[in-house]
C-alpha positions as CSV (number, residue, x, y, z in Angstrom):
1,X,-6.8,-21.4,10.1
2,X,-9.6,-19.0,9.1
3,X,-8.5,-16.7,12.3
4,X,-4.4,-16.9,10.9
5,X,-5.8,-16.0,7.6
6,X,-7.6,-12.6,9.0
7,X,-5.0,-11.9,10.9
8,X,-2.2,-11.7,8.3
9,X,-5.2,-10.0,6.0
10,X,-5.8,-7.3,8.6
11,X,-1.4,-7.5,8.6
12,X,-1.0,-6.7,4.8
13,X,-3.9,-3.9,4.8
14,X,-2.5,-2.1,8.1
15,X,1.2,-2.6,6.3
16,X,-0.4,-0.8,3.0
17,X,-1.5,2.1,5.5
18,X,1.6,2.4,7.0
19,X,3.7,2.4,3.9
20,X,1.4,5.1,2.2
21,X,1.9,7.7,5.4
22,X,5.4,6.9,5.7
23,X,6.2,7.5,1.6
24,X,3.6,10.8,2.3
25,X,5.5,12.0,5.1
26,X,8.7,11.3,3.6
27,X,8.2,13.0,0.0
28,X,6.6,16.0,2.0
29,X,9.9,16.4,3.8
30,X,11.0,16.4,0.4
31,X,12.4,12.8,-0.4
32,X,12.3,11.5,-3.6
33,X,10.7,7.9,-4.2
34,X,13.1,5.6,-5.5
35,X,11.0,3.0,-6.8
36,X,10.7,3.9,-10.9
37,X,6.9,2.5,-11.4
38,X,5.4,4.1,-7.7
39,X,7.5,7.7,-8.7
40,X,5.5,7.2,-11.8
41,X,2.2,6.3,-10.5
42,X,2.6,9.5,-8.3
43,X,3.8,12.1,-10.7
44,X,0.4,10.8,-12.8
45,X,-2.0,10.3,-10.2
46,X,-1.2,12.7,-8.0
47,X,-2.3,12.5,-4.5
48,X,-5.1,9.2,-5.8
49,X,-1.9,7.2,-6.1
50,X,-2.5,5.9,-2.4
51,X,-5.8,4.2,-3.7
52,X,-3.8,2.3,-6.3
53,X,-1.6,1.2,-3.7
54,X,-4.5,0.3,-1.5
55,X,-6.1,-1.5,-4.1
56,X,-2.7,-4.0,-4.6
57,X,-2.9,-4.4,-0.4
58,X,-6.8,-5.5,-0.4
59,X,-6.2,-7.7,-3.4
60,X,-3.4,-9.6,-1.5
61,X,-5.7,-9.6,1.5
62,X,-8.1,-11.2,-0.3
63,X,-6.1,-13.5,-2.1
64,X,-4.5,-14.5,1.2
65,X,-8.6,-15.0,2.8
66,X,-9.5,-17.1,-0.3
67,X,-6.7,-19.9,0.0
């Protein structure tokens, strides 16, 4: 089990990468997020809100490695 466990870790971190270069990409081709709290986050973060959002990925990893 400890080898399903790493695996959907390693999942929801490369997800969290993926998500941040896609919403990136996307507002730099001049989207607009539509998510109310993540628009926030990035009109008052600027460009650190990825490591917000990384932050909420590696915490789920690592609630997913500790059960």
């Amino acid at each position: 089990m400890e080898s399903l466990a790493s695996a959907i870790a390693a999942i929801v971190v490369a997800v969290g990468v993926f998500d941040c270069d896609s919403t990136n990409k996307s507002l730099a081709a001049g989207n607009v997020e539509r998510n109310p709290l993540m628009a926030y986050l990035q009109r008052t973060l600027g460009r650190y809100w990825v490591v917000l959002k990384m932050a909420v990925h590696f915490a789920a990893a690592g609630v997913v490695l500790a059960f």
